[in-house]
N, C-alpha and C positions, 0 to 999 in steps of 0.2 A: 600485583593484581590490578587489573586493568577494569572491572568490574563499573558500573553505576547501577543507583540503588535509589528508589523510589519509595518512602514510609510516608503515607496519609501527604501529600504533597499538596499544596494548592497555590493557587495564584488568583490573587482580584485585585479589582481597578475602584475603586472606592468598592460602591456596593456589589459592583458585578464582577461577579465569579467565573473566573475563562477557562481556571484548569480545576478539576474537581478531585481531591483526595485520591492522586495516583500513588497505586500501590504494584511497582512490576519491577525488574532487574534487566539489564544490558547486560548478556555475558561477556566477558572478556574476548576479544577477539573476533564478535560479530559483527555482522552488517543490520543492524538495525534500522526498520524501516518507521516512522512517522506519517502515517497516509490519514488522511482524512478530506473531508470539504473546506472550503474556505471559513476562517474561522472559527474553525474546530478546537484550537488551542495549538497543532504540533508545532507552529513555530515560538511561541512562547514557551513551549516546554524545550526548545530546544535551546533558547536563551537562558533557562534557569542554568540549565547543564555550562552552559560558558559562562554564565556569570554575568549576563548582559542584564536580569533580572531579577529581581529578587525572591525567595521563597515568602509566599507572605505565612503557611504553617506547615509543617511536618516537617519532615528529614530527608536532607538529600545525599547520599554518599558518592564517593568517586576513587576507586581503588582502596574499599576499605575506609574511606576517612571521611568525616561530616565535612562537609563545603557552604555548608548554607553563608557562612561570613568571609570565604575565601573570594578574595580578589581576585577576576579574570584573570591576570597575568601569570597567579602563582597555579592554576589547575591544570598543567601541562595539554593546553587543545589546541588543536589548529580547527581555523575556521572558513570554511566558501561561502560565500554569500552571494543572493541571487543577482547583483548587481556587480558582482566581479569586486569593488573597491579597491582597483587601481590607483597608485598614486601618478597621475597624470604626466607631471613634470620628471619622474623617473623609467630609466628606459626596462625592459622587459629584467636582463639582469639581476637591475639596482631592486626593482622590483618584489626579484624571486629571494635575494639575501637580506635585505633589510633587517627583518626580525634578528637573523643569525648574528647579524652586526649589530645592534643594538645589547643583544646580550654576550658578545664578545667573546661567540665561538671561533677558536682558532681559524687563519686566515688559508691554510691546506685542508682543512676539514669541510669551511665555506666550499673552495673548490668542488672537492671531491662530488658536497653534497652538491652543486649547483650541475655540474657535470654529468650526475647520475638523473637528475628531474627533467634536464634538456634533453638530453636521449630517448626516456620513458615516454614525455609528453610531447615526442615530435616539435621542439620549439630549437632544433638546432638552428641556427641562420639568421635568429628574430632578435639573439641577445641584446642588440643595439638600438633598438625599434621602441622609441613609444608608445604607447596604448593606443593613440587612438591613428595610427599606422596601421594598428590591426584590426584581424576581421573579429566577430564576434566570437568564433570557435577559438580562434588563435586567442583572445582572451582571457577566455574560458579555461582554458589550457593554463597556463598563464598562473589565476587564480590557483587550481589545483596545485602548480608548482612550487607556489607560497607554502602549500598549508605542508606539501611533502617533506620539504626540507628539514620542518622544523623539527619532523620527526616525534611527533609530540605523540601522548599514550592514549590520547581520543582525539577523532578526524572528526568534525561537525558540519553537514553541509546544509543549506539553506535552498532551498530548492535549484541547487546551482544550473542545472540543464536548463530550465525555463524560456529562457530566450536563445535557444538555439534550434536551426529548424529541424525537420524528423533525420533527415541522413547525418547529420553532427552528434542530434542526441543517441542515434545508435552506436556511432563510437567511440563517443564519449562515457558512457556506460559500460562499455568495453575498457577502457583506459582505467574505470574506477577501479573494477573487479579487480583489476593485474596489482595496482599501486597495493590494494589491500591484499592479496596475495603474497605483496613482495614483505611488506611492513606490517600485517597481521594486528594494524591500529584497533582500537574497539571504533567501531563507523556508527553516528550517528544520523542517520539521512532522513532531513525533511521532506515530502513530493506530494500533490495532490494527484500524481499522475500514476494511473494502475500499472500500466507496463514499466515504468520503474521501481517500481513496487515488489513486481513479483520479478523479474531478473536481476536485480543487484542485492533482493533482502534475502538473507539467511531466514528472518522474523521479522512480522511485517505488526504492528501498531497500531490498531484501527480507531480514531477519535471522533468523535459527533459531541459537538456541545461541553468539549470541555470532558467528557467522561471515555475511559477507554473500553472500546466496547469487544473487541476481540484481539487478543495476541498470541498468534501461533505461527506455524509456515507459513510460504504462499499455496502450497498444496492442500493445506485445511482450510485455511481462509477462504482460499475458493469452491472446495469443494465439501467441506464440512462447517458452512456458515454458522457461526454462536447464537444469530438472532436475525432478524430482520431486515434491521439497518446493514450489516454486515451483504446478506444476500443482496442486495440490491444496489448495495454500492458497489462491490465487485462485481464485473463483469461488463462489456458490454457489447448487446445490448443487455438493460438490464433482468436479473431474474423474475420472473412472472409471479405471482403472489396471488392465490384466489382464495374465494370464501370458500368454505369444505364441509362437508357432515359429515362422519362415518359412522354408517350403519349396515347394521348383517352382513359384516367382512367385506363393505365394499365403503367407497370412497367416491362421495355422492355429490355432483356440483349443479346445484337445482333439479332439473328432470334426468340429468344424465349423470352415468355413473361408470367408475372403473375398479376394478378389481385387483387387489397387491398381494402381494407374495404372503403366505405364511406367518414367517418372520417378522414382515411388516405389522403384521395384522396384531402377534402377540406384544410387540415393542408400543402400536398404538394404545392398549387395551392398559397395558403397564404404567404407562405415563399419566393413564385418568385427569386429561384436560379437558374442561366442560367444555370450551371451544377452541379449533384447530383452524390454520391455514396453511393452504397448501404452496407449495413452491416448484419450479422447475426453470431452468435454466433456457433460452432459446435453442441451443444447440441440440436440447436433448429433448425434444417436443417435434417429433414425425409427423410431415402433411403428406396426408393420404388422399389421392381421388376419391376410392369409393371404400365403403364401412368393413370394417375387417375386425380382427378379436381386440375387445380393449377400447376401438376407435371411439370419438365422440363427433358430432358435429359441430362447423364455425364457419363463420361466413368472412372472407378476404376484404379490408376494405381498404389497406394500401401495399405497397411495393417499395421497399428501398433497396437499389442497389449499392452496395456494399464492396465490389470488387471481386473480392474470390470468391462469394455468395450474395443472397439476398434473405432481407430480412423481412419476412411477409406478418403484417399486423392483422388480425384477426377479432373479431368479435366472437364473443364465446361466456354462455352462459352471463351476458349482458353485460362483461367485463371484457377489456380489450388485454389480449396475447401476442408475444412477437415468437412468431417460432422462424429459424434458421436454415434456409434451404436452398440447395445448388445449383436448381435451374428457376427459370421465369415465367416458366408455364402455366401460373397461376393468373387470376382473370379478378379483378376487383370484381364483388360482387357476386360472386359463385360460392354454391357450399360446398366444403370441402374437411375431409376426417383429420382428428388431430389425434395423435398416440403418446401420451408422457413414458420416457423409461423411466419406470419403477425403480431400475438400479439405480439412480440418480435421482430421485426425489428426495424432496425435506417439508417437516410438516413443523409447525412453531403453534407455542401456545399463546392463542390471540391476546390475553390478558397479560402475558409479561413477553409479550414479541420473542420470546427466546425460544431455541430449537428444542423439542425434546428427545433429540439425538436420534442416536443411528443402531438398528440391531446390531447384535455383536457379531457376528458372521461378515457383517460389510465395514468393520472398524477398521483401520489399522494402528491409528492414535487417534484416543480421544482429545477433540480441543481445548483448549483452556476457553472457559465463561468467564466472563467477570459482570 
């Protein structure tokens, strides 16, 4: 059982408290993701899991078994680290078998395994080569081939992409998937970065401050946010957030109003939060020339191109909105109609910023809150 296991967990530094009473499980076999802001704790909590640091209260298990006093060495991980931690004076190789020789796994076994990591991680050619002979990806590569060998029953990485540029980290994310495909390790991945996030996590971690604020897919994360923080950390640009009233079936943002489905309406009425904010996504926020059913009015006051779109800022109901749109035909300074889809709103209750979910007709899994 390849399992980690999370009871009331904490971590502080005298007085200050970095990880706060995690209570969650790493299934055996996933890709677990670590996402948060700078700070947040996930690479401390990534530490506790190797053993780099210490639990200072609760329990932490790892296949079954309390670790809190186990020595790094005996908690079968291999670990990437974002600085690679190359030994300099040894060449790619010497490198990649180290650990293997150290613990004195057979000298055809080293082979096989060292054989099977140069193929996987494209590092055939470089056996001989010193680290800093190589380029950055090569590496990187490199690192990964360490932690593969060792075969260990938890892969830990450290935001290992980080210093690689966008066309490296695309196929290096690519390379992860496969290694864990082949070895079916439990993956523990550190990243502040959303697009690794959501392509290499089975289950993605969300931390703010030390506390875990949503753990589900990346498809509820993004699209069925827990809370607040959640919304607007995913995504970007990020999710728009306004002040709301609902009154007489409708959904009211100062003088202007829009009207929601049914469903909507009886799922608001249920939740009885004395006050709500509203949410929507840029993508999902229609700029209209002129006033149609639903529309509201906002006045354009910038323009960012974006590439395969642009993301026009907007002044609206005296709060600024980024809605998502494919041409550039918009003009600072003109008013212009904005439409929320309804099917993709989220409404939270202002007092505990959390969502108060989704009618059951548009559920498919409900998310885990914590």
């Amino acid at each position: 059982m390849k399992e980690i296991r999370f009871e009331n967990v904490k971590k502080s530094y005298g007085h200050t408290e970095v990880v706060k009473n995690l209570n969650f499980s790493i299934h055996e076999g996933e890709r677990l993701i670590l996402l948060g802001p700078s700070g947040c704790g996930k690479s401390t909590t990534l530490r506790m899991i190797a053993g780099l640091e210490d639990v200072s209260s609760g329990n932490l298990y790892m296949g079954g078994k309390l670790v809190n006093d186990v020595p790094s060495g005996k908690r079968e991980v291999a670990m990437v680290f974002q600085n690679y931690a190359l030994y300099p004076h040894m060449t790619v190789k010497q490198n990649i078998v180290y650990a293997l020789r150290m613990k004195k796994v057979p000298k055809k076994e080293i082979a096989a395994r060292l054989e099977d990591a140069l193929a996987m991680l494209q590092l055939r050619g470089l056996e001989d080569r010193l680290p800093k002979d190589l380029s950055g990806g090569q590496r990187q590569r490199v690192a990964l081939a360490r932690a593969v060998v060792k075969q260990a029953d938890f892969f830990l990485l450290d935001e290992p992409l980080s210093n690689l540029d966008a066309q490296l980290r695309v196929s290096a994310r690519k390379e992860l998937v496969k290694i864990h495909e082949k070895y079916k390790q439990t993956i523990v991945y550190v990243t502040h970065d959303q697009i690794e996030a959501m392509t290499v996590g089975d289950r993605i971690a969300l931390l703010n401050e030390g506390v875990l604020q949503m753990l589900d897919t990346p498809e509820n994360v993004y699209h069925r946010p827990a809370n607040i923080f959640t919304a607007k950390f995913i995504g970007a640009p990020p999710t728009n957030i306004l002040e709301m009233v609902y009154y007489d079936k409708h959904i009211r943002f100062g003088d202007q109003k829009m009207s929601i489905p049914n469903e909507w309406i009886q799922h608001i009425q249920k939740a009885n939060a004395r006050e709500m904010v509203f949410g929507i996504r840029p993508e999902h926020l229609e700029i209209m020339e002129e006033h149609g059913e639903n529309t509201m009015y906002a006045i354009v006051r910038a323009i960012e191109n974006l590439g395969a779109e642009y993301a026009v800022y907007l002044t609206f109901n005296n709060e600024e909105v980024i809605a998502l749109s494919p041409h550039k035909e918009w003009r600072v300074g003109e008013q212009v109609y904005i439409r929320p889809n309804v099917q993709h709103m989220h409404i939270f209750d202002m007092a505990t910023t959390n969502s108060i979910g989704y009618p059951e007709k548009m559920v498919n899994r409900v998310p885990v809150f914590n």
